[in-house]
ZAROMAR-340785 format. One record per residue (C-alpha): x, z, y; residue in one letter; residue number from 1. Coordinates in nm, 2 decimals. Layout:
// ZAROMAR-340785
<atom xx="X" zz="Z" yy="Y" drenvo="A" lomar="NUM"/>
...
//
This chain:
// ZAROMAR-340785
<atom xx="-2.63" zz="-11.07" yy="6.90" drenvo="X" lomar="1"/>
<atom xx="-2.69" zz="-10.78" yy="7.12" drenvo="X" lomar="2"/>
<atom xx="-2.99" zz="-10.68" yy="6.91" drenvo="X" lomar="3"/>
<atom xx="-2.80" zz="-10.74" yy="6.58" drenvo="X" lomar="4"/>
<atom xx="-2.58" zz="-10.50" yy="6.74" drenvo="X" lomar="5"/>
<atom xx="-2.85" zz="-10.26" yy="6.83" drenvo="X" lomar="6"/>
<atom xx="-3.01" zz="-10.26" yy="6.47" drenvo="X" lomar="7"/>
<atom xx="-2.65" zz="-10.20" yy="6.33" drenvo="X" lomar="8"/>
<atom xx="-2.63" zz="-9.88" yy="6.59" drenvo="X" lomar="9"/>
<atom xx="-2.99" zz="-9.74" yy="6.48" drenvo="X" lomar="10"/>
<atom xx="-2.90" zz="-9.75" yy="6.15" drenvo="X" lomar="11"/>
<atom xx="-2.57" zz="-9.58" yy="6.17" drenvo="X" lomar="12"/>
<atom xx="-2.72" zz="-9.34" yy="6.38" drenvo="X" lomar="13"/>
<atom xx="-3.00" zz="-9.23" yy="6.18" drenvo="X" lomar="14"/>
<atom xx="-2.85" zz="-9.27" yy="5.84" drenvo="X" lomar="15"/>
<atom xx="-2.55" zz="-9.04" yy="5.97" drenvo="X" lomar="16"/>
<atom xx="-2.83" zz="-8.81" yy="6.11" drenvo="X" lomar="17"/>
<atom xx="-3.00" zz="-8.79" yy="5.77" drenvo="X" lomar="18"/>
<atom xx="-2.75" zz="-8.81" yy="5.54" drenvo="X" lomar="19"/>
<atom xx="-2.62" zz="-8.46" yy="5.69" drenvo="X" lomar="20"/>
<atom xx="-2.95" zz="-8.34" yy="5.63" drenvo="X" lomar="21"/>
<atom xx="-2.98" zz="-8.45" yy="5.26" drenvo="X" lomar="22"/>
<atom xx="-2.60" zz="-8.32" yy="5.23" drenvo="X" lomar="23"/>
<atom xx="-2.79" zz="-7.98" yy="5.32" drenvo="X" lomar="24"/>
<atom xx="-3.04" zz="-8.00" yy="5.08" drenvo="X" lomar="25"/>
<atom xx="-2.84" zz="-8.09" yy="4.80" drenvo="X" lomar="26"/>
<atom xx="-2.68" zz="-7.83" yy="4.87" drenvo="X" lomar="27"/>
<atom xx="-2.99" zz="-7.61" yy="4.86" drenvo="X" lomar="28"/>
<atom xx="-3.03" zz="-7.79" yy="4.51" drenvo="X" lomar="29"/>
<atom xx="-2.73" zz="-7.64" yy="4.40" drenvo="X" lomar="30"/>
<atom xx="-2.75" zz="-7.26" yy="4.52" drenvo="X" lomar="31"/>
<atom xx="-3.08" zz="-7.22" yy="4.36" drenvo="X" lomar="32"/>
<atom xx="-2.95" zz="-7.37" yy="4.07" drenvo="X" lomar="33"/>
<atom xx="-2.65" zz="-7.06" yy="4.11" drenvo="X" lomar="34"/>
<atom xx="-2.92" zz="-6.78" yy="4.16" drenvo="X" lomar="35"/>
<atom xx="-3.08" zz="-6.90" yy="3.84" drenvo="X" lomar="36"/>
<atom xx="-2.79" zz="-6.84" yy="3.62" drenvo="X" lomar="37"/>
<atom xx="-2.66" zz="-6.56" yy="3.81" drenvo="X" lomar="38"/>
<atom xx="-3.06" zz="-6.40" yy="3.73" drenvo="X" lomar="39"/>
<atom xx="-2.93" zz="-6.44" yy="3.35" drenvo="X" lomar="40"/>
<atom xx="-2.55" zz="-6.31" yy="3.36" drenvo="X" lomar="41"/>
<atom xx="-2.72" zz="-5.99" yy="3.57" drenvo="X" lomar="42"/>
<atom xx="-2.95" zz="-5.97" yy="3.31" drenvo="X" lomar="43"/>
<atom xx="-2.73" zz="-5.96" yy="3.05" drenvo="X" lomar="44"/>
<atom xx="-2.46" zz="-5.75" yy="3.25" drenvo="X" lomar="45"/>
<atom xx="-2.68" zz="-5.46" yy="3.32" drenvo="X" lomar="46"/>
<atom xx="-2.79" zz="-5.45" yy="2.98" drenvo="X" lomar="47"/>
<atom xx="-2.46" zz="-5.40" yy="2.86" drenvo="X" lomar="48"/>
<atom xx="-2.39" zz="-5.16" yy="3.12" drenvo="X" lomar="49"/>
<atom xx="-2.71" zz="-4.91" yy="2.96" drenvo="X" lomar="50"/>
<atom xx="-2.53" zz="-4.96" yy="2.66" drenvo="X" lomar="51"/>
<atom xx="-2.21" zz="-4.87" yy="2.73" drenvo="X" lomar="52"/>
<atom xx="-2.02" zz="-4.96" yy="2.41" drenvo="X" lomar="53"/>
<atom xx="-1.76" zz="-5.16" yy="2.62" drenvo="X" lomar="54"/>
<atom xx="-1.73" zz="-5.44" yy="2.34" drenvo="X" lomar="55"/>
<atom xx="-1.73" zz="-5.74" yy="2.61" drenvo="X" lomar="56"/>
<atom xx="-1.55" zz="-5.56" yy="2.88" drenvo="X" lomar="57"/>
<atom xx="-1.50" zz="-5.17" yy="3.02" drenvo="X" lomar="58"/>
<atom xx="-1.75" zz="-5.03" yy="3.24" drenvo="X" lomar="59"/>
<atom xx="-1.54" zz="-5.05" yy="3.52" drenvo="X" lomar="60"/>
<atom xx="-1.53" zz="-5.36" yy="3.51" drenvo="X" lomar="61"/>
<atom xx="-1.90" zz="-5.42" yy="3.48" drenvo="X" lomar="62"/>
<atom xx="-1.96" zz="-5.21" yy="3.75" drenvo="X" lomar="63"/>
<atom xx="-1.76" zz="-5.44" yy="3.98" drenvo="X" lomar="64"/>
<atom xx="-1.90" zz="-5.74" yy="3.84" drenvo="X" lomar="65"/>
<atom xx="-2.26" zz="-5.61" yy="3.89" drenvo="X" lomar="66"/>
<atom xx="-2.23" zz="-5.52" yy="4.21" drenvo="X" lomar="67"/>
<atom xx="-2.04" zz="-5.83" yy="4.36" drenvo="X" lomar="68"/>
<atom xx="-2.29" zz="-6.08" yy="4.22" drenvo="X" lomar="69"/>
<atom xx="-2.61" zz="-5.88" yy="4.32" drenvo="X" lomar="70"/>
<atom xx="-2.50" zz="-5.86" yy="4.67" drenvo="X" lomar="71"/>
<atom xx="-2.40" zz="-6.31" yy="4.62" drenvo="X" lomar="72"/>
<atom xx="-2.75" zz="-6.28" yy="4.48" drenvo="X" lomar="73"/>
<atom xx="-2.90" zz="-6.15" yy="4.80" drenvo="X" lomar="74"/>
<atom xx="-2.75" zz="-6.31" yy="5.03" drenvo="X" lomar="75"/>
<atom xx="-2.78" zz="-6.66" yy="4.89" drenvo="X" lomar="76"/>
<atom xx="-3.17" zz="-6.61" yy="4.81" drenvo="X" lomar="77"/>
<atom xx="-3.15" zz="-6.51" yy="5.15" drenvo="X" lomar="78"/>
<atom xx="-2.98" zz="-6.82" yy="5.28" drenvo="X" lomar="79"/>
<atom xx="-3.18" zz="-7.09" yy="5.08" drenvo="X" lomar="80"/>
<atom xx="-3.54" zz="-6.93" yy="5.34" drenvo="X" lomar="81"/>
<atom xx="-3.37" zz="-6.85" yy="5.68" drenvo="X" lomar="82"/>
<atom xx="-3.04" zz="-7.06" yy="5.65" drenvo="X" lomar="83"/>
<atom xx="-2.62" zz="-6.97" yy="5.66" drenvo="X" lomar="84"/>
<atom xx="-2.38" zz="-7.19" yy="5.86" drenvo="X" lomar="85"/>
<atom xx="-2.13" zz="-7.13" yy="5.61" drenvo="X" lomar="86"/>
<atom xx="-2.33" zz="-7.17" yy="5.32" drenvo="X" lomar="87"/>
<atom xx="-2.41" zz="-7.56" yy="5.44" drenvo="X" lomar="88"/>
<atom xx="-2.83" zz="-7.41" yy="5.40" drenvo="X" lomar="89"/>
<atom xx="-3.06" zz="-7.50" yy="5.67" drenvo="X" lomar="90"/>
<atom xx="-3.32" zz="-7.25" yy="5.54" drenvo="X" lomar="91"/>
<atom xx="-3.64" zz="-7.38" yy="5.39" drenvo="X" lomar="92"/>
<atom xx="-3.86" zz="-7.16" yy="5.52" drenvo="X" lomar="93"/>
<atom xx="-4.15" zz="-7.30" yy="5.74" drenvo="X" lomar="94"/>
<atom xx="-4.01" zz="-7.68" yy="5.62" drenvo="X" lomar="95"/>
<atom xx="-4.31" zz="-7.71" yy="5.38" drenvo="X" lomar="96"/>
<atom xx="-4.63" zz="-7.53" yy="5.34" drenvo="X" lomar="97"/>
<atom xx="-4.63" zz="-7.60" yy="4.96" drenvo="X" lomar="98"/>
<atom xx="-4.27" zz="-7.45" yy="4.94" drenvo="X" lomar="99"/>
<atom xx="-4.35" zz="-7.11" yy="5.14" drenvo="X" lomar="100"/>
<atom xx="-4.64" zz="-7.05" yy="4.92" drenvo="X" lomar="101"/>
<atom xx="-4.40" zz="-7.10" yy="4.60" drenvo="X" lomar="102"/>
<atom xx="-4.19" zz="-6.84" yy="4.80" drenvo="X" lomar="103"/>
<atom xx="-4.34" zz="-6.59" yy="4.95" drenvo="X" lomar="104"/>
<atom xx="-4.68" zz="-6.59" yy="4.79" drenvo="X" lomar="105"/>
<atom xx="-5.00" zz="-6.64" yy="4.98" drenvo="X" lomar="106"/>
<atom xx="-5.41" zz="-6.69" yy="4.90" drenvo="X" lomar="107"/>
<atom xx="-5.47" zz="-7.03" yy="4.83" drenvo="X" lomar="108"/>
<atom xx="-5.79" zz="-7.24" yy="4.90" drenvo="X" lomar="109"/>
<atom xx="-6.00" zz="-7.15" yy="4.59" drenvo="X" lomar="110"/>
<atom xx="-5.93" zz="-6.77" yy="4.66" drenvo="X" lomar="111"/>
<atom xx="-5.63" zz="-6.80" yy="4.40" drenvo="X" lomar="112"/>
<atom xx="-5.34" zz="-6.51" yy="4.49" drenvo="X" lomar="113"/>
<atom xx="-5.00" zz="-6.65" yy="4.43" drenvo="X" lomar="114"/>
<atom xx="-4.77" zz="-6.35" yy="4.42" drenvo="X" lomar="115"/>
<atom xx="-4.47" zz="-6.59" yy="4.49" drenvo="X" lomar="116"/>
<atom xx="-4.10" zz="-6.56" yy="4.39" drenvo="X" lomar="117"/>
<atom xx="-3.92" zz="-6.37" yy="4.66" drenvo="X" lomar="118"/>
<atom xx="-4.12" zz="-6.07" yy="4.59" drenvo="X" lomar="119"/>
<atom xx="-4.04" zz="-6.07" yy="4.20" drenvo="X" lomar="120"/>
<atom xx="-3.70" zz="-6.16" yy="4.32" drenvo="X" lomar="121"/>
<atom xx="-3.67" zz="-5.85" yy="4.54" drenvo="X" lomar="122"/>
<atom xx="-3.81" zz="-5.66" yy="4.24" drenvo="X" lomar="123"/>
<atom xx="-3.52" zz="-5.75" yy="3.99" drenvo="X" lomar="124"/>
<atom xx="-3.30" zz="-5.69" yy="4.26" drenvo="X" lomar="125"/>
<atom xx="-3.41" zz="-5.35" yy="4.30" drenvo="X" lomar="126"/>
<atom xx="-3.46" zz="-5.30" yy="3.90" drenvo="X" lomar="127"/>
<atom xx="-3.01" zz="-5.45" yy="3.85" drenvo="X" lomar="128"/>
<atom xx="-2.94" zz="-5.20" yy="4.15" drenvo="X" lomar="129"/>
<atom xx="-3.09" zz="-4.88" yy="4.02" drenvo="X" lomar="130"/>
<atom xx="-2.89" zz="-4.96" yy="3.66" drenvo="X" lomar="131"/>
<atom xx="-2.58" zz="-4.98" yy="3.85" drenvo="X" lomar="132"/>
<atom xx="-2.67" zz="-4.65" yy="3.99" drenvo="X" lomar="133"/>
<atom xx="-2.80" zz="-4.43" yy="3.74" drenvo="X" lomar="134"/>
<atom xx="-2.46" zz="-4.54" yy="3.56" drenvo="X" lomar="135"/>
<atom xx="-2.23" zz="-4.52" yy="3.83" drenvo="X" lomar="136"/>
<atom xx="-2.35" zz="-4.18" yy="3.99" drenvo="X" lomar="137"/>
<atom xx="-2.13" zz="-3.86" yy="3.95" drenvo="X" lomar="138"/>
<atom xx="-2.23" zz="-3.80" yy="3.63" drenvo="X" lomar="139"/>
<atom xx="-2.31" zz="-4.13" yy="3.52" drenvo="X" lomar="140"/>
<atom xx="-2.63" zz="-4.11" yy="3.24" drenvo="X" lomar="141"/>
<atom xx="-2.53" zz="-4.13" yy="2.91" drenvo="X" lomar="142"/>
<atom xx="-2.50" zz="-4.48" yy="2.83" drenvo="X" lomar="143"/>
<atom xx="-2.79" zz="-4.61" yy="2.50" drenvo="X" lomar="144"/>
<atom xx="-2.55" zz="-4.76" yy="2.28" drenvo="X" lomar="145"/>
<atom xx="-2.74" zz="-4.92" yy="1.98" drenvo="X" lomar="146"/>
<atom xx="-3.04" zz="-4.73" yy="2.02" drenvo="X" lomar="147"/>
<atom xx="-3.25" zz="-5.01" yy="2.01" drenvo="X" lomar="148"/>
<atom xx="-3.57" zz="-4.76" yy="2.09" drenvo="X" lomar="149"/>
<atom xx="-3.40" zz="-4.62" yy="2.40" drenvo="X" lomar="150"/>
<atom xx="-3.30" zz="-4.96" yy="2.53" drenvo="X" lomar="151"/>
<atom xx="-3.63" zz="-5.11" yy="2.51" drenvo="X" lomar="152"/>
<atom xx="-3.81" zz="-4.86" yy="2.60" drenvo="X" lomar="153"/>
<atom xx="-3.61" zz="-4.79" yy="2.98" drenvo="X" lomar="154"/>
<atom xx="-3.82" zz="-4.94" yy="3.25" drenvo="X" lomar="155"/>
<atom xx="-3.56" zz="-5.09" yy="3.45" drenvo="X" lomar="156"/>
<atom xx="-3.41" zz="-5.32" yy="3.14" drenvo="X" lomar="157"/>
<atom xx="-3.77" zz="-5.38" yy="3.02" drenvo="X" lomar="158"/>
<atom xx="-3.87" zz="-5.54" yy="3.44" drenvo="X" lomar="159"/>
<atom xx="-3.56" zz="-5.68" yy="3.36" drenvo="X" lomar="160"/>
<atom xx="-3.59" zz="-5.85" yy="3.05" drenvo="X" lomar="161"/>
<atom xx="-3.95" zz="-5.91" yy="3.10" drenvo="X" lomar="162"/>
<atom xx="-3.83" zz="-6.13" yy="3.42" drenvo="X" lomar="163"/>
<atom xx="-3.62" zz="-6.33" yy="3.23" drenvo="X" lomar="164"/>
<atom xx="-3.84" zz="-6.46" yy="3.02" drenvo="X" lomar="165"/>
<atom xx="-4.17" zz="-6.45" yy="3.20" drenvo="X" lomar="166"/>
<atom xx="-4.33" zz="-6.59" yy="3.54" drenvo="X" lomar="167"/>
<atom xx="-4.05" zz="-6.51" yy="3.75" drenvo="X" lomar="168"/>
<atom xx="-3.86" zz="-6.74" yy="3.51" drenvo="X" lomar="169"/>
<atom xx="-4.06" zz="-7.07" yy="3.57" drenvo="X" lomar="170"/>
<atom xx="-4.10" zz="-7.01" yy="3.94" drenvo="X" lomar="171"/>
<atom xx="-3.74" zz="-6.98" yy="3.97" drenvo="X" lomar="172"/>
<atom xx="-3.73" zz="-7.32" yy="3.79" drenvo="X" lomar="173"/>
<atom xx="-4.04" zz="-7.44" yy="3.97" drenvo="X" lomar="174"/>
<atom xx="-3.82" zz="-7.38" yy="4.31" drenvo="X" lomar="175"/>
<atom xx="-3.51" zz="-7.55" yy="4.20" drenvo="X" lomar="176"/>
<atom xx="-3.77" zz="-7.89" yy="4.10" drenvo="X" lomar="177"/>
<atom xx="-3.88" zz="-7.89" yy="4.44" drenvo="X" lomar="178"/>
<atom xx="-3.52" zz="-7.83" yy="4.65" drenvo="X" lomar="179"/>
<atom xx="-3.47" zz="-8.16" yy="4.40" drenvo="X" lomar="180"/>
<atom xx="-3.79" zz="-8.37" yy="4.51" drenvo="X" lomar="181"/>
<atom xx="-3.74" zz="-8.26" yy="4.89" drenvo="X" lomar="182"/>
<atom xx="-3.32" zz="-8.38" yy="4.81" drenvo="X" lomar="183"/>
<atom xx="-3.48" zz="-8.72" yy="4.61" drenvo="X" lomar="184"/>
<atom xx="-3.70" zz="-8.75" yy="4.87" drenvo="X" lomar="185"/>
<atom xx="-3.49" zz="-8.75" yy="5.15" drenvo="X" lomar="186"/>
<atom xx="-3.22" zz="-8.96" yy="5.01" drenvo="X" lomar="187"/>
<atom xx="-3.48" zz="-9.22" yy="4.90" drenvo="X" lomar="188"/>
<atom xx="-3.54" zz="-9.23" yy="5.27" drenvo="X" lomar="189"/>
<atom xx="-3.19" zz="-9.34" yy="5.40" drenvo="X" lomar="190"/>
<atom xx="-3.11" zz="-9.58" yy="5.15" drenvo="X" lomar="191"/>
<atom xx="-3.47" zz="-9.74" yy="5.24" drenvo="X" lomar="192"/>
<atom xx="-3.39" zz="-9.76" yy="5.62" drenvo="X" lomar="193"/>
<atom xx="-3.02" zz="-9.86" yy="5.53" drenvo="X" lomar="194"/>
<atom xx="-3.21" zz="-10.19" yy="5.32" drenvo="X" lomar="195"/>
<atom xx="-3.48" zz="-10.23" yy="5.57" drenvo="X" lomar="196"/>
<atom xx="-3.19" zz="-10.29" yy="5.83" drenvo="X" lomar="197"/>
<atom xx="-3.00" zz="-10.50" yy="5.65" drenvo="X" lomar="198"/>
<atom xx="-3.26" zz="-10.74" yy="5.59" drenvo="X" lomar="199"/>
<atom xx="-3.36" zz="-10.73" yy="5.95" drenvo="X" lomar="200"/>
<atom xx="-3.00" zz="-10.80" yy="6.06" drenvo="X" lomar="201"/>
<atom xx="-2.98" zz="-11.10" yy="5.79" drenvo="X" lomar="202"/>
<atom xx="-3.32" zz="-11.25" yy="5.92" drenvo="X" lomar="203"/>
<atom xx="-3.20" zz="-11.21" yy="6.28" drenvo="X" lomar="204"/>
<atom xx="-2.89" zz="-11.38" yy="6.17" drenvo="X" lomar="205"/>
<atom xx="-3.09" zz="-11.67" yy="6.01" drenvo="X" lomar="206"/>
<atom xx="-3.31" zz="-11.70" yy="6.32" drenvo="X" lomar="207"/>
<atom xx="-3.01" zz="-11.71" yy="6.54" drenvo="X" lomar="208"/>
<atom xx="-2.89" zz="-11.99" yy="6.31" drenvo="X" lomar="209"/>
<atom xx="-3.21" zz="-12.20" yy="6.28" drenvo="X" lomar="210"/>
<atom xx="-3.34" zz="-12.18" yy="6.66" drenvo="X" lomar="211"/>
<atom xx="-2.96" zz="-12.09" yy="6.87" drenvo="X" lomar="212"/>
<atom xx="-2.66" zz="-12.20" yy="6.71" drenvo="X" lomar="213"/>
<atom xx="-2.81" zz="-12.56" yy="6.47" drenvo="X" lomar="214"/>
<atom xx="-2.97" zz="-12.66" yy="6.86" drenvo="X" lomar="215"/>
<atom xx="-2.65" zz="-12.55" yy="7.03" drenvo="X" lomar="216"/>
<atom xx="-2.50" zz="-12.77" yy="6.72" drenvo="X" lomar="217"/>
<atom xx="-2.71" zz="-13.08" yy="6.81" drenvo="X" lomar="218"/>
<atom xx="-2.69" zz="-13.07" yy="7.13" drenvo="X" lomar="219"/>
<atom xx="-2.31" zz="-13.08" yy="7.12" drenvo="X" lomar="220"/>
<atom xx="-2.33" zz="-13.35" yy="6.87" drenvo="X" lomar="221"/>
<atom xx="-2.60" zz="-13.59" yy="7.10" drenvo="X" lomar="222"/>
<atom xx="-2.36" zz="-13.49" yy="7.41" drenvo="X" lomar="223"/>
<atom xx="-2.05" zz="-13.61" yy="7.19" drenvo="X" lomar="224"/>
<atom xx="-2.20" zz="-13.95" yy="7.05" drenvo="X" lomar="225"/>
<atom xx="-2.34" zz="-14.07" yy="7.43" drenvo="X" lomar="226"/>
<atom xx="-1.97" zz="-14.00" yy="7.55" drenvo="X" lomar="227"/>
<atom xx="-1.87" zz="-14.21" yy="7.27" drenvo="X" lomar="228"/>
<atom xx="-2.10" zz="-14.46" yy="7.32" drenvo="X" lomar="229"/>
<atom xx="-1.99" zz="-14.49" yy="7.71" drenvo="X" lomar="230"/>
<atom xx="-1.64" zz="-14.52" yy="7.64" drenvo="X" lomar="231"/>
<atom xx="-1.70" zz="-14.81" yy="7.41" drenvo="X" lomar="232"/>
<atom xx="-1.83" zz="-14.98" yy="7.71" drenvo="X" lomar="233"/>
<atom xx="-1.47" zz="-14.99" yy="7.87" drenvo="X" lomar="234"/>
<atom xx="-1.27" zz="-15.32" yy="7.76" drenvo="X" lomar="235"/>
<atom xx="-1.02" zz="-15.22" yy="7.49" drenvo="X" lomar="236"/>
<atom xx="-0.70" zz="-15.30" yy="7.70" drenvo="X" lomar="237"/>
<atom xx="-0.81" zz="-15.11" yy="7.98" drenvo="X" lomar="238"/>
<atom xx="-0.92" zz="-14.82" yy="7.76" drenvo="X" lomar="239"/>
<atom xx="-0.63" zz="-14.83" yy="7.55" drenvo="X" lomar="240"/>
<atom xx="-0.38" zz="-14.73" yy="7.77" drenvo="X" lomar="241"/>
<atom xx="-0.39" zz="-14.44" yy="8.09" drenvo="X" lomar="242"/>
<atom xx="-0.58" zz="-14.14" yy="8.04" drenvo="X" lomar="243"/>
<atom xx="-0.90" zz="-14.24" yy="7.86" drenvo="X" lomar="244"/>
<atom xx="-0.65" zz="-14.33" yy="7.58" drenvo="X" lomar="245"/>
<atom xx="-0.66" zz="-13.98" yy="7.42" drenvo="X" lomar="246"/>
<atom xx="-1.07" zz="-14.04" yy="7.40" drenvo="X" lomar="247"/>
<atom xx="-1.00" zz="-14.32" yy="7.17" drenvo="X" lomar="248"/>
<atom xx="-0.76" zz="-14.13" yy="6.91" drenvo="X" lomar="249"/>
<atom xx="-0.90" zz="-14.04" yy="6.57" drenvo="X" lomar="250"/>
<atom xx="-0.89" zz="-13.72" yy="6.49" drenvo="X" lomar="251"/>
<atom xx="-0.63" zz="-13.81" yy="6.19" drenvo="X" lomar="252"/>
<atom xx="-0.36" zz="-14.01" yy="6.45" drenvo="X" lomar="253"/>
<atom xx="-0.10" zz="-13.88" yy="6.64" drenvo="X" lomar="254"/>
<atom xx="-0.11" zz="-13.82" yy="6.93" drenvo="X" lomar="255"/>
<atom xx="0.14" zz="-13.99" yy="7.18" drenvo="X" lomar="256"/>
<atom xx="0.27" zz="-13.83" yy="7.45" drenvo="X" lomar="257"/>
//
């Protein structure tokens, strides 16, 4: 029993343990996921900051927008490498080998360059943060409107757009797949202690059954039938009455006092 007991303590402990872990992973699953769609709505943002037409909401506002979500933007890429208390993010960075070469780029074996994801990141960063200032600076730069020409042809939208739709595209999507697996993973884990435990506490149980409690069982039973068998050898009147008389009750009579 003490070593049911044990079992049952081990695997509270460690799927407590882990299951704050996988909490901060899932977690990490759904930040990435955020700095994904917030890539998009900055995209789409500063292009309609350039051209100024003020059709989906003033430039003002924009301006606000743009700037809250860019520094978000930072800070949570930021968060998902080195970690944030507050944020629930551990930081992934040095966790897995694999992961750090998604992210910050590296040479792999073959001689291949990966440029990684945090350094295109840092790029668009800096591509949203000069719109906001070239039209937010005292004087602001004319705005495009529907000069198609204009629009396509400014560097910083054309980084911009060119992001959305390119390498720095899948990566991001690469990088969410793999908070997932790491999340999958890790989850996969706990629930597989948590059944391997249960199992071992039900064949402990069994065993305890089988080789303790069914010899304990016997043993009372053999213990019971030779005190029956002695008391039979008593004559009946003299067995009948006095204090051996409650030995030779059944268990359905009543019992006299």
């Amino acid at each position: 029993l003490m070593f049911v007991a044990a079992l049952q303590g081990l695997n509270y402990g460690y799927g407590l343990t882990n299951l704050e872990s996988a909490s901060t992973q899932v977690a990490e699953v759904n930040k990435a996921s955020w700095v994904h769609a917030a890539g998009v709505r900055l995209a789409l943002s500063a292009q309609e900051l350039a051209i100024g037409d003020e059709e989906v909401w003033s430039t003002a506002d924009n301006l606000v927008y743009l700037d809250d979500t860019l520094h978000t933007y930072e800070h949570i890429r930021y968060a998902l490498r080195y970690g944030d208390e507050k944020l629930r993010l551990a930081g992934s960075a040095g966790r897995d080998p694999a992961l750090d070469l998604l992210h910050f780029g590296g040479v792999m074996a073959d001689g291949t360059v990966v440029h990684g994801l945090d350094p295109m990141m840092t790029s668009f960063e800096r591509h949203v943060s000069s719109i906001i200032h070239r039209f937010s600076k005292t004087p602001p730069e004319a705005p495009f409107g529907a000069n198609y020409s204009a629009i396509m042809g400014d560097k910083d939208l054309g980084e911009i757009e060119a992001a959305m739709g390119g390498e720095f595209n899948m990566l991001l999507e690469a990088s969410i797949d793999e908070y997932k697996a790491e999340a999958a993973a890790k989850l996969d884990s706990v629930s597989s202690f948590d059944n391997i435990a249960n199992v071992g506490n039900a064949v402990v149980v069994i065993m305890l059954y089988m080789f303790v409690l069914k010899s304990l069982m016997l043993s009372l039973r053999n213990t019971a039938r030779r005190t029956e068998y002695m008391l039979l050898g008593f004559p009946e009147d003299f067995a009948g009455e006095g204090p051996l008389k409650r030995f030779f009750m059944r268990a359905n009579d009543t019992v006299g006092v």
